[in-house]
C-alpha positions as CSV (number, residue, x, y, z in Angstrom):
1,X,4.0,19.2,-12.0
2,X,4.4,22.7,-10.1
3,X,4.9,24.5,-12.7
4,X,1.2,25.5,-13.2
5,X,2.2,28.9,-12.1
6,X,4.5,29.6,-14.7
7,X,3.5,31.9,-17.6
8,X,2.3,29.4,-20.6
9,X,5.3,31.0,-23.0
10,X,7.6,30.4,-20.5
11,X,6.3,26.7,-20.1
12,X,6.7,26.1,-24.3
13,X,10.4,27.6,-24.1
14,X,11.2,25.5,-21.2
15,X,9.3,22.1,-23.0
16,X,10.8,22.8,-26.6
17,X,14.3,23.0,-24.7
18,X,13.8,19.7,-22.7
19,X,12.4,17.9,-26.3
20,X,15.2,19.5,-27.9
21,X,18.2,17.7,-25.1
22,X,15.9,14.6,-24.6
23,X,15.9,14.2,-28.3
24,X,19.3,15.0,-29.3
25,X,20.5,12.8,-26.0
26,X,18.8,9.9,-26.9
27,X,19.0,9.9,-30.7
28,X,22.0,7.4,-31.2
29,X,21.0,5.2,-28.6
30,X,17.5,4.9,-30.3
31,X,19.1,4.2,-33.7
32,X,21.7,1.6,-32.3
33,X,18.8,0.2,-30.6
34,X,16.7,-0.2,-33.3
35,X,19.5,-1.6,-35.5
36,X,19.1,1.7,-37.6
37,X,21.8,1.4,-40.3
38,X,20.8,5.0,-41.9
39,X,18.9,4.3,-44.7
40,X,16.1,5.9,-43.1
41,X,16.9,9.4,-41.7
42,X,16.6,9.0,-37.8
43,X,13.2,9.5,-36.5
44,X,14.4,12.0,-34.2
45,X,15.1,14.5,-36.8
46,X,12.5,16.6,-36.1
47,X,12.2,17.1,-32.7
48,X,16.4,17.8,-32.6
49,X,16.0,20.6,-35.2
50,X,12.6,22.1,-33.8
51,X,13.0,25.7,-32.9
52,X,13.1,25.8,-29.0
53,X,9.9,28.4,-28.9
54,X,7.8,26.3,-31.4
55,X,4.1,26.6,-30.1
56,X,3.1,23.8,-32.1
57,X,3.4,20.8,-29.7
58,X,7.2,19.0,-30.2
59,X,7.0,15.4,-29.3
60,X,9.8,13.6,-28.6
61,X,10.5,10.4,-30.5
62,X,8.2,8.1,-31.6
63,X,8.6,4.8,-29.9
64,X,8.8,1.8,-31.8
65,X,6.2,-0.9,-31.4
66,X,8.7,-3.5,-32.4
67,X,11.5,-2.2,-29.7
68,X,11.6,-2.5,-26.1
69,X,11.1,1.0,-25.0
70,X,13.0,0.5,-21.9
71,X,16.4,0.3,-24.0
72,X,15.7,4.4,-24.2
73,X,16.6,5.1,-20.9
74,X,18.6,2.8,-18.8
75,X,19.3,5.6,-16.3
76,X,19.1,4.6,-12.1
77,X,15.0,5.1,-11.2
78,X,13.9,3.2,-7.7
79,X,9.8,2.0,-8.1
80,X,8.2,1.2,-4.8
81,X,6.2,-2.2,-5.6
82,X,3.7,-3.5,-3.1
83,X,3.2,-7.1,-2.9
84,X,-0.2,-8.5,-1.1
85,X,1.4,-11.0,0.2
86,X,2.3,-11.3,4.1
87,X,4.2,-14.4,3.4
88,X,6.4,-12.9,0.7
89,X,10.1,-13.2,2.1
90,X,12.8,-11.6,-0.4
91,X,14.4,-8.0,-1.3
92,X,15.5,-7.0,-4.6
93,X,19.2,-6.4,-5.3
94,X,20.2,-9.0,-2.6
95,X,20.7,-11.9,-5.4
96,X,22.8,-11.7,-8.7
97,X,19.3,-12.0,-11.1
98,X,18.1,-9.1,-9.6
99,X,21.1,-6.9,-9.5
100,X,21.7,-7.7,-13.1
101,X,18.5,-6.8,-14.3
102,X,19.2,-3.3,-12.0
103,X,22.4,-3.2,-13.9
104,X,20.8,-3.9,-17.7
105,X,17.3,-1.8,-16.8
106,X,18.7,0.7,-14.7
107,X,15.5,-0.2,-12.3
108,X,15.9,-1.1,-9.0
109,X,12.7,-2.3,-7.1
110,X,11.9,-1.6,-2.8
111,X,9.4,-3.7,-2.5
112,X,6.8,-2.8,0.2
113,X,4.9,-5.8,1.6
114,X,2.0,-6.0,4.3
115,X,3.6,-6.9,7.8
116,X,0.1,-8.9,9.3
117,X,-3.2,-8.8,7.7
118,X,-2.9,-8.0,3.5
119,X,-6.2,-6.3,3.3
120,X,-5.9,-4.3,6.0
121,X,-2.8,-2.5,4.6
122,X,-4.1,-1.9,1.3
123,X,-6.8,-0.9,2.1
124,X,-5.2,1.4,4.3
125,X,-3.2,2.7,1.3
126,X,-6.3,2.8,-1.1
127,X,-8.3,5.1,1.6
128,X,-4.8,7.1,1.8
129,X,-5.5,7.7,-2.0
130,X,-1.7,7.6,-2.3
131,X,-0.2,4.0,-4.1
132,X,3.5,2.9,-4.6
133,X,4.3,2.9,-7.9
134,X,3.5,-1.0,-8.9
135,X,1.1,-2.8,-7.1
136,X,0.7,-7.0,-7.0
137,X,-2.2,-8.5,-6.0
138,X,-4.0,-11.9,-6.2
139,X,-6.9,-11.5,-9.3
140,X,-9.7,-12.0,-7.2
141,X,-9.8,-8.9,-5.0
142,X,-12.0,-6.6,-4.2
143,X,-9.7,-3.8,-3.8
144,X,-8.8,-4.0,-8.0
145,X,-12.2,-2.2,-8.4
146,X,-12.0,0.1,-5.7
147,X,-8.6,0.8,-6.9
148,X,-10.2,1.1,-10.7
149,X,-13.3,2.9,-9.3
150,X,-10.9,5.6,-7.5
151,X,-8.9,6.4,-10.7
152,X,-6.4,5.7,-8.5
153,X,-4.1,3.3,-11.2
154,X,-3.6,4.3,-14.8
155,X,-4.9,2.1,-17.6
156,X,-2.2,0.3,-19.2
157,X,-3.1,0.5,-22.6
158,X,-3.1,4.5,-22.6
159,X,0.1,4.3,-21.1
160,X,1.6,2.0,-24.0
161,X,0.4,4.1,-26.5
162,X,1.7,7.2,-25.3
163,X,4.9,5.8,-24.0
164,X,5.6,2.2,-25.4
165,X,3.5,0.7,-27.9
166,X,6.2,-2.8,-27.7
167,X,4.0,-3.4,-24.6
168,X,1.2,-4.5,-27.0
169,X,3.9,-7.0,-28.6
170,X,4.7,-8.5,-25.2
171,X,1.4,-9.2,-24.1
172,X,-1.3,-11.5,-25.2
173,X,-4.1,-9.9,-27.1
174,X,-6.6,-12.7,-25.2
175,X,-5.6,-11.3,-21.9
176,X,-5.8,-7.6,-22.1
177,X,-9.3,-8.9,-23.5
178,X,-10.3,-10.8,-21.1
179,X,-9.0,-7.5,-18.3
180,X,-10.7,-5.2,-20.3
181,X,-13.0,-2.9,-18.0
182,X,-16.3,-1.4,-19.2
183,X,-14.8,1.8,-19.9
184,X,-12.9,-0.1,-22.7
185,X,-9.3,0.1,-20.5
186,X,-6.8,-2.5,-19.1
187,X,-6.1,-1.8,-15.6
188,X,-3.8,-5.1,-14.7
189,X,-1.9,-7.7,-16.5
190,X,-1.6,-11.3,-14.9
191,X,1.0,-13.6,-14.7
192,X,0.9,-17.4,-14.5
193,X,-2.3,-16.9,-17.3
194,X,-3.2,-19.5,-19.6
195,X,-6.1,-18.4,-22.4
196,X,-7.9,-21.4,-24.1
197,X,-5.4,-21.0,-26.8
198,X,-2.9,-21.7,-24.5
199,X,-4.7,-24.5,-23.1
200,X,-4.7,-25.8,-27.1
201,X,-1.1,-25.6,-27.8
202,X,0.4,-26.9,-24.1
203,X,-2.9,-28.2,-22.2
204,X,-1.2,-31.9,-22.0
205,X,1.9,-30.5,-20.1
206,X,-0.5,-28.6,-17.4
207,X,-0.5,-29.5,-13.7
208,X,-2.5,-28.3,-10.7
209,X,-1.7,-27.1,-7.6
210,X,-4.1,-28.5,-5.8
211,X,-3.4,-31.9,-4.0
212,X,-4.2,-33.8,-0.9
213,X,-1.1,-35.1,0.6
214,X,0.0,-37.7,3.4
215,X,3.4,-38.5,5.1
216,X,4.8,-41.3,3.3
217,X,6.5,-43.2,6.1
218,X,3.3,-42.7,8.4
219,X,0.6,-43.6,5.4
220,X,2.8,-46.7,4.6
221,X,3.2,-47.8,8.5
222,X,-0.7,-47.7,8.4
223,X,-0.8,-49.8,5.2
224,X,-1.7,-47.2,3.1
225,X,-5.4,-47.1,2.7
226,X,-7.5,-45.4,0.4
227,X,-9.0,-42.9,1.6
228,X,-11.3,-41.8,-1.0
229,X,-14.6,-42.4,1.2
230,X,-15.7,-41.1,4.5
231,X,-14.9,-44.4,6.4
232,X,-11.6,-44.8,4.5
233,X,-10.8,-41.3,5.1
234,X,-11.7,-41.1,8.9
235,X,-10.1,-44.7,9.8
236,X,-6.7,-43.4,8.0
237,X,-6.7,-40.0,10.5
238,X,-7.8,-42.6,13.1
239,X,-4.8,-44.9,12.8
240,X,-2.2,-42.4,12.0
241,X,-3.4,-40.6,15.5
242,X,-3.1,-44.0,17.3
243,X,0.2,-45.2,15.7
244,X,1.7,-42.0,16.0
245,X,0.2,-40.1,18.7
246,X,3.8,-37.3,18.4
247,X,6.0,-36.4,16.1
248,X,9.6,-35.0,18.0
249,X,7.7,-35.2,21.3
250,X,4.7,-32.9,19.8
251,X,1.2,-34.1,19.3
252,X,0.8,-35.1,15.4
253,X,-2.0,-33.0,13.6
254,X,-3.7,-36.1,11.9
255,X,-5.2,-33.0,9.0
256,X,-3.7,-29.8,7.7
257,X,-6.0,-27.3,6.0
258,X,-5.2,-24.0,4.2
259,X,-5.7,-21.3,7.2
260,X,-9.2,-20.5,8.3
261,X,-9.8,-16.4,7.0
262,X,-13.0,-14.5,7.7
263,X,-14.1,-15.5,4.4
264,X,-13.7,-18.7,5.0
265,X,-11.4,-21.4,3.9
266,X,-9.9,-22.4,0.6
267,X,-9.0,-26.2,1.4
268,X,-13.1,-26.5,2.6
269,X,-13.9,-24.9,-0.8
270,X,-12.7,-24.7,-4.3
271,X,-10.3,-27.8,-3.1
272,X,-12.5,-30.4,-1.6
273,X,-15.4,-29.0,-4.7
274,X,-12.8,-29.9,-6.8
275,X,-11.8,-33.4,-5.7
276,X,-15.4,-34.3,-5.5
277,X,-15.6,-33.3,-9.4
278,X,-18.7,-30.9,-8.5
279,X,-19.9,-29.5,-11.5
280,X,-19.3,-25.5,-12.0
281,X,-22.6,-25.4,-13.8
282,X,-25.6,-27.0,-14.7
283,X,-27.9,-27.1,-17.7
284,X,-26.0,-23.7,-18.7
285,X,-26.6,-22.2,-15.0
286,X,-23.9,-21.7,-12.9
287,X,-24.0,-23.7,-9.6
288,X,-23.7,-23.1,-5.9
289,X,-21.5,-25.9,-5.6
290,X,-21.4,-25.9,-1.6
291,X,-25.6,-26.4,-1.8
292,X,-23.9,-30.1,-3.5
293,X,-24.8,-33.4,-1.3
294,X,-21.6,-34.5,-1.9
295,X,-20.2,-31.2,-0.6
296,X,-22.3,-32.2,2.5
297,X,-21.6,-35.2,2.7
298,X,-17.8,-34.4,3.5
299,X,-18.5,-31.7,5.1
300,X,-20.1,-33.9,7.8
301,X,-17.4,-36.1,7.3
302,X,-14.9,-33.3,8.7
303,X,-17.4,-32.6,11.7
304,X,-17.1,-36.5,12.6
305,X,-13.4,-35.9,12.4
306,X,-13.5,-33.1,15.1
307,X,-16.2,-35.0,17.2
308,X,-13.6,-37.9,17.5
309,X,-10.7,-35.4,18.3
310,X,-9.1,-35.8,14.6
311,X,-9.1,-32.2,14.2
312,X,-6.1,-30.8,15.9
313,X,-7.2,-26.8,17.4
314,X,-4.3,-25.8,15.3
315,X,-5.6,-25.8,12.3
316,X,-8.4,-23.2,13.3
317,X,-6.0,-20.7,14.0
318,X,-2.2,-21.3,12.0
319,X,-1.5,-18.8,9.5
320,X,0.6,-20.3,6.7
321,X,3.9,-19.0,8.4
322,X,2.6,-21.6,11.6
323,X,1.8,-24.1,9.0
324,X,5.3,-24.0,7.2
325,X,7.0,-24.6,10.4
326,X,4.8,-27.7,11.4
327,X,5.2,-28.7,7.7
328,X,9.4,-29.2,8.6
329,X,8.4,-30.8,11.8
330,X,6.4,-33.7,9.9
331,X,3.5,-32.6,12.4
332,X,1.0,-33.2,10.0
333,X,-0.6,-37.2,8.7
334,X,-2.2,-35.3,5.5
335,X,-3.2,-31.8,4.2
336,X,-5.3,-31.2,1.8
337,X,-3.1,-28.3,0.5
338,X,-1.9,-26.3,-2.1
339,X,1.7,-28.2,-3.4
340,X,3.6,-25.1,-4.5
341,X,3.0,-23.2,-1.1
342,X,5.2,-25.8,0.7
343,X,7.8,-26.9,-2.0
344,X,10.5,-24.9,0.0
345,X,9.5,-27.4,3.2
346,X,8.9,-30.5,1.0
347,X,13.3,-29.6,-0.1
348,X,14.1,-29.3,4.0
349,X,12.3,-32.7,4.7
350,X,13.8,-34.5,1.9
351,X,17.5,-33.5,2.4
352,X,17.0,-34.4,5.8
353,X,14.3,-37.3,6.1
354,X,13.4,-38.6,2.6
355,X,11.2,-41.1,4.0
356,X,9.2,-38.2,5.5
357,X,8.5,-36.3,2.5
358,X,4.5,-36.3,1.5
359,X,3.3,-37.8,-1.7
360,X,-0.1,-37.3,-3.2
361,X,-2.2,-39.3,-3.1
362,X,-6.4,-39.9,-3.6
363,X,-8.1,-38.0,-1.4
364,X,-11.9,-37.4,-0.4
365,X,-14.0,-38.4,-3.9
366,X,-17.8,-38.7,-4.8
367,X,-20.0,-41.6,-4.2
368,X,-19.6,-42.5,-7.9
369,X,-15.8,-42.3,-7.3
370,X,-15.3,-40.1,-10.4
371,X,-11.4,-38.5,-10.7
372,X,-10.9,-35.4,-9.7
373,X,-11.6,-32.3,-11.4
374,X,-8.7,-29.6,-10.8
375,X,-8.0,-26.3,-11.4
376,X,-5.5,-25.6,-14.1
377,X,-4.2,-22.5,-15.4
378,X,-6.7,-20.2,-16.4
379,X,-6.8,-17.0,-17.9
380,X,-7.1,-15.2,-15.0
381,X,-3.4,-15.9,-13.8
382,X,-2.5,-15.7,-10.2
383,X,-1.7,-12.4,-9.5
384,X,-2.4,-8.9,-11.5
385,X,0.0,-6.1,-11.7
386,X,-1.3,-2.4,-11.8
387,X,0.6,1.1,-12.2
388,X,-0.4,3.8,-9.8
389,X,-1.8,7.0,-11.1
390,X,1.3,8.7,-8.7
391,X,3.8,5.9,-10.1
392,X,7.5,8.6,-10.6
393,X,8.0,8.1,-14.1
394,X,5.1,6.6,-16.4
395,X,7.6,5.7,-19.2
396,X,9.8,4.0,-17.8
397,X,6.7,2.2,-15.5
398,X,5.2,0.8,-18.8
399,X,8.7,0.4,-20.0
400,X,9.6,-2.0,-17.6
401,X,6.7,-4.0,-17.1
402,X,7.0,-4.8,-21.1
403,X,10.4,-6.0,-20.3
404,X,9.2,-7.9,-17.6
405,X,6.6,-9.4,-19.6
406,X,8.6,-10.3,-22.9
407,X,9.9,-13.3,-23.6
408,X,13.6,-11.4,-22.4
409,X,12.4,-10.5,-19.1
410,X,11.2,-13.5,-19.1
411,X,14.4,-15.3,-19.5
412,X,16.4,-13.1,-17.2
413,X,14.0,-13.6,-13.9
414,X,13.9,-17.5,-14.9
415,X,17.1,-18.3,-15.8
416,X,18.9,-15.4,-14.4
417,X,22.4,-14.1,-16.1
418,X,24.5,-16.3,-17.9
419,X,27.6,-17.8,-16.6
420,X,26.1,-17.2,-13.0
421,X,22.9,-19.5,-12.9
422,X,22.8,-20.7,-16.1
423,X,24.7,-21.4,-19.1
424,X,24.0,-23.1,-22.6
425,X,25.5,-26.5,-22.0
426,X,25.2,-29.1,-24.7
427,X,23.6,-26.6,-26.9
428,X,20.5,-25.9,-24.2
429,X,20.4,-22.9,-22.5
430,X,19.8,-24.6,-18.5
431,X,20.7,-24.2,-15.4
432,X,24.1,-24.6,-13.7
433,X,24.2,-28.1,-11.8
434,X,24.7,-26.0,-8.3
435,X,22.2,-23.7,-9.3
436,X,20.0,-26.4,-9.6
437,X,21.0,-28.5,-6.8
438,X,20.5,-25.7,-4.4
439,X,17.2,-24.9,-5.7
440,X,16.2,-28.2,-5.4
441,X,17.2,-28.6,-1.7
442,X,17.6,-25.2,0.2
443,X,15.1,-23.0,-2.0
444,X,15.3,-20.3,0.7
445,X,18.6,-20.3,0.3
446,X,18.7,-20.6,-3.5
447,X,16.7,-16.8,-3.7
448,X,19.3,-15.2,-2.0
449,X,22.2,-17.2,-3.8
450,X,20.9,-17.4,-7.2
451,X,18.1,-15.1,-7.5
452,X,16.4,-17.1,-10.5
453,X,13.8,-19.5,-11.3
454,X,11.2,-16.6,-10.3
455,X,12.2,-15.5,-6.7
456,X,10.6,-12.7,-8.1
457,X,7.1,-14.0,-10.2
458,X,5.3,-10.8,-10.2
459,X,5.1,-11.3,-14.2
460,X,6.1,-14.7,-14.7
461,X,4.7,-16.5,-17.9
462,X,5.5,-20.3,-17.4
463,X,4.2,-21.0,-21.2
464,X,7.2,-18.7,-21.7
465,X,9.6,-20.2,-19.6
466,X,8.6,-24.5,-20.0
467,X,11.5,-24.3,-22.5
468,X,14.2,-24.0,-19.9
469,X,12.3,-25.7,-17.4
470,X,14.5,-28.4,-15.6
471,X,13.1,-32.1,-15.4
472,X,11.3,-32.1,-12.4
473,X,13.0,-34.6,-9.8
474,X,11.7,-36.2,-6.7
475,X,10.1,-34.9,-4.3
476,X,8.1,-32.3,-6.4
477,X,7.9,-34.7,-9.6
478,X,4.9,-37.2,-7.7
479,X,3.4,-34.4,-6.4
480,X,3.1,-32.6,-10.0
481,X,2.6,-35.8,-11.8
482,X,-0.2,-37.2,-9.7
483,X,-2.2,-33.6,-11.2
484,X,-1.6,-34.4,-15.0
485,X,-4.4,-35.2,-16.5
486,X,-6.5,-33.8,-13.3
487,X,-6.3,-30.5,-14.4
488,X,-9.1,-28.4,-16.7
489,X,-9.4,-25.5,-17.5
490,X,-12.1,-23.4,-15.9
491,X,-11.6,-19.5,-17.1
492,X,-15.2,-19.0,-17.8
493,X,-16.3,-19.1,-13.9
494,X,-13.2,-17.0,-13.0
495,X,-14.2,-13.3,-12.3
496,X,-17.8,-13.9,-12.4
497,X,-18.0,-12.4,-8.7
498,X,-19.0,-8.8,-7.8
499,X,-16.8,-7.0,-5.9
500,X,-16.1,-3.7,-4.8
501,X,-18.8,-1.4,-3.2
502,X,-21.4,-1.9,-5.8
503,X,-24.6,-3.1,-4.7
504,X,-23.6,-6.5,-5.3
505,X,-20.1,-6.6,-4.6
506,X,-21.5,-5.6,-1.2
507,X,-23.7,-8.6,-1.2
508,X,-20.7,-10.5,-2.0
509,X,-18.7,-9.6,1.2
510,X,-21.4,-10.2,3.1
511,X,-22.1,-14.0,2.0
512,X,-18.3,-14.3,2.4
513,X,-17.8,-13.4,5.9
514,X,-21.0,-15.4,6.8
515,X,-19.2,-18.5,5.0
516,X,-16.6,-17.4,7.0
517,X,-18.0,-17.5,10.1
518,X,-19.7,-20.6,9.8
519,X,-17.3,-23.2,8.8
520,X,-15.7,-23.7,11.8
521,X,-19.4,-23.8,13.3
522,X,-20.0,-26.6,11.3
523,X,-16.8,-28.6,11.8
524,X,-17.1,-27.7,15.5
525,X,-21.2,-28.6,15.8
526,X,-21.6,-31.8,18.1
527,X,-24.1,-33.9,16.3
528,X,-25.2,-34.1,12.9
529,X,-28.2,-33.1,14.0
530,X,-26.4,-30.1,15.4
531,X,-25.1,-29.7,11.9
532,X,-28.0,-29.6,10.4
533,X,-29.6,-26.9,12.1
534,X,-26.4,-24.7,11.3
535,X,-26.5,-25.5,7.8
536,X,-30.1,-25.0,7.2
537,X,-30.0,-21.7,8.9
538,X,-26.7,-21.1,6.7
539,X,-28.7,-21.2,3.9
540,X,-31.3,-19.0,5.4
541,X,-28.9,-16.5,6.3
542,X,-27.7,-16.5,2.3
543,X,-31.5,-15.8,1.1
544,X,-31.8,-13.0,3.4
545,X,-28.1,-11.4,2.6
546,X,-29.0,-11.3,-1.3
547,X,-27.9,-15.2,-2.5
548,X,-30.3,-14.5,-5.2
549,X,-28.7,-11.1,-6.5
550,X,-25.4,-12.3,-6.5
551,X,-26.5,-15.8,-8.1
552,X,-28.0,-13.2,-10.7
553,X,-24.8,-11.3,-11.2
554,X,-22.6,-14.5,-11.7
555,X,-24.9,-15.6,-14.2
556,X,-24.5,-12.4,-16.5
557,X,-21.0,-12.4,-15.5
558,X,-20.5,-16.0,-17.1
559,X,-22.1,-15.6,-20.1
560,X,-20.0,-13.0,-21.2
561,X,-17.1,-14.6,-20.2
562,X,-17.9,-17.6,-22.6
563,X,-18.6,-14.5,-25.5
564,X,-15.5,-13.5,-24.3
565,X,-13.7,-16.8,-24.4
566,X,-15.5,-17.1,-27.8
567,X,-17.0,-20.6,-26.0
């Protein structure tokens, strides 16, 4: 702290002085706080009477486990948060819910986010060995255990203790088990998680986001077929093309995909695995799904596609900020696409063309034609939050993420402040009907106007906030309700991948960016037989790049998740 210079009597004087002003400064705040009515003598007592020269080390109030902590100290502090996330459009202290939480917390948030590729600036920052304060990423990547592996973020748990033990009220005891490390800390906390006993008490109420979607007007103008089978699939593109070869005087794109990375491609993954109800394991070994003939099978479906000019080039290179402005358009006939990543669009279309708006419908299914098999929530979450080890104040870091992640903080990023979002009208506390028309129709415009309904979802908990959740209405409601009952819950296969620079996590990278690589071989390949010869030297490739280590790995991996999981 630059002080290390100082002779060590001098240092005591100068800490027993601090203790003895940070004590006696916060010791009726603590007491209100903690509804202290003074039967018990105030825990600061102590440290406000502790000679200032005291070698025996003063401590400054104990902080309650059944307080929030970051009532303490409500003084300005501005944490740098990075978000991974190119895409992620909005500042804090521009909307009402955020100022008001600046106002309450006395935390204000400049959040730093990656201008073009995400991995390259963090891992910019991680080789820098210098982090913001928080940092947000999604829960599968590699740079968590580099990050872990650098002591370059503080364990969370150590942090509570010392600083605010409320943070172990606030959080569920299933998740900091399940992001336990082998060095028996908790690096990250997710939001969006769901733990089996979740799944128990609101499973019924859970929805995916995972959904293949057409254009109404277009799919009913071609008589709406189902396209569940290749044929089906590949005449609907087919006719859509040929009924409506533009959209606004610009050629349609008869099939939208998630965007092509160099690890491949999530819509020609986990989604289509999904739909085709592949199993995750088999007789208690955990399956290479993509080795599945059905997988195959639709896989050489999409290469027909291209061979017949149903794959538009777009959709080899479009980033999501491409494919949200085709979205608007009504370029694409169907996406096989993540629903929530194109609500804000879905709002544009319907205020403007409601008989434009895509519905879900069934897409691409197994020869047996069994239902799909979703993802719902799992315990993993979405994203993970971690503190850097050079975050500016470690209290008040733990502090706030506590707040954040109590039922409180909660409330505030969901419903925002009363009387300016939301209200408690016929004895519920929802949304004001503006609030909720605008977010409903301009979402864009709703963040900056309202602030609420998680603009800012770094820590959101939606088992939390269902209680104030508004009815959902049309557009969104098809597309959420076509998921129920699709949705299961797959936590034990989540984290089972190596990652990082471990011998395996190595191995791991390497099998990605050769999946990457060849998927657009395969779509692109001329002839099945062309196909074939990709595919079987694919699966070459994987033997030689260490399939069978990293097949090894996820095995061990999974079987303590379900110990874990207590499957």
């Amino acid at each position: 702290m630059g002080m290390k210079h100082k002779p060590k009597k001098m240092v005591l004087l100068l800490l027993g002085l601090m203790l003895t002003f940070s004590a006696a400064g916060c010791s009726s705040n603590n007491n209100a706080a903690s509804g202290n009515k003074g039967n018990d003598k105030p825990a600061n007592t102590e440290a406000t009477t502790a000679p200032a020269t005291d070698t025996t080390a003063t401590t400054a109030p104990a902080a309650s486990a059944d307080e929030p902590g970051w009532k303490s100290d409500t003084s300005p502090i501005t944490f740098d948060w990075y978000l991974n996330f190119a895409w992620f459009p909005n500042k804090w202290g521009v909307d009402p819910t955020s100022q008001y939480i600046t106002k309450k917390t006395g935390v204000n948030l400049n959040f730093i986010v990656p201008a073009g590729n995400e991995n390259e600036k963090l891992n910019t920052l991680i080789a820098s060995g210098k982090l913001p304060d928080f940092i947000t990423l999604g829960y599968w990547e590699d740079a968590i255990k580099k990050m872990v592996e650098g002591e370059l973020v503080l364990p969370l748990n150590k942090l509570a203790e010392e600083y605010d033990p409320y943070f172990f009220k606030v959080s569920d005891k299933d998740k900091l088990g399940w992001y336990t490390q082998p060095d028996g800390n908790v690096y990250g906390y997710p939001n969006s998680s769901s733990s089996p006993a979740d799944y128990e008490k609101y499973g019924d109420t859970y929805v995916s986001n995972q959904t293949f979607v057409v254009r109404k007007d277009i799919y009913e103008a071609i008589g709406s077929p189902d396209m569940r089978t290749p044929e089906g699939f590949l005449a609907a593109l087919k006719a859509a093309q040929e009924k409506f070869p533009q959209v606004n005087g610009q050629p349609l794109i008869p099939l939208g995909l998630h965007e092509f990375t160099e690890n491949g491609n999530d819509s020609l993954e986990g989604y289509i695995q999904n739909f085709l109800a592949i199993p995750w394991e088999k007789d208690g070994k955990v399956y290479d799904r993509e080795t599945d003939p059905e997988y195959v099978r639709w896989m050489k479906t999409l290469r027909q596609a291209n061979q017949d000019g149903l794959l538009a080039k777009d959709i080899f290179i479009d980033k999501r900020a491409q494919m949200e402005e085709k979205i608007v358009q009504g370029r694409y006939f169907a996406m096989l696409y993540q629903r929530t990543d194109f609500a804000s669009q879905l709002g544009t279309i319907s205020q403007k063309n409601p008989d434009q708006v895509y519905i879900a419908v069934d897409g691409p299914a197994n020869t047996k034609m069994d239902p799909p098999e979703l993802n719902g929530p799992g315990i993993s979450g979405w994203t993970v939050t971690l503190i850097s080890k050079d975050v500016k104040d470690k209290a008040r870091a733990i502090k706030f993420l506590s707040y954040l992640n109590s039922e409180e903080g909660n409330k505030d990023l969901y419903l925002g402040e009363k009387g300016v979002s939301y209200d408690t009208i016929d004895g519920k506390d929802q949304f004001l009907p503006e609030a909720l028309k605008l977010m409903n129709t301009d979402r864009a415009a709703f963040d900056k106007q309202f602030g609420s309904s998680f603009t800012f979802w770094m820590m959101q908990n939606t088992n939390i906030t269902d209680q104030w959740k508004p009815e959902s209405v049309e557009p969104y409601k098809q597309l959420e309700d076509w998921t129920k009952g699709k949705s299961i819950n797959t936590s034990e296969f989540q984290l089972i991948d190596p990652t990082g620079n471990s011998p395996e996590g190595i191995v791991a990278t390497k099998l990605k960016q050769l999946r990457g690589k060849t998927m657009p071989k395969l779509l692109m390949a001329d002839s099945d037989a062309e196909f074939d010869k990709i595919w079987s030297e694919y699966l070459t490739k994987k033997e030689k790049e260490g399939q069978a280590t990293f097949d090894a790995y996820r095995q061990t991996k999974y079987e303590e998740n379900k110990k874990k999981l207590g499957m």
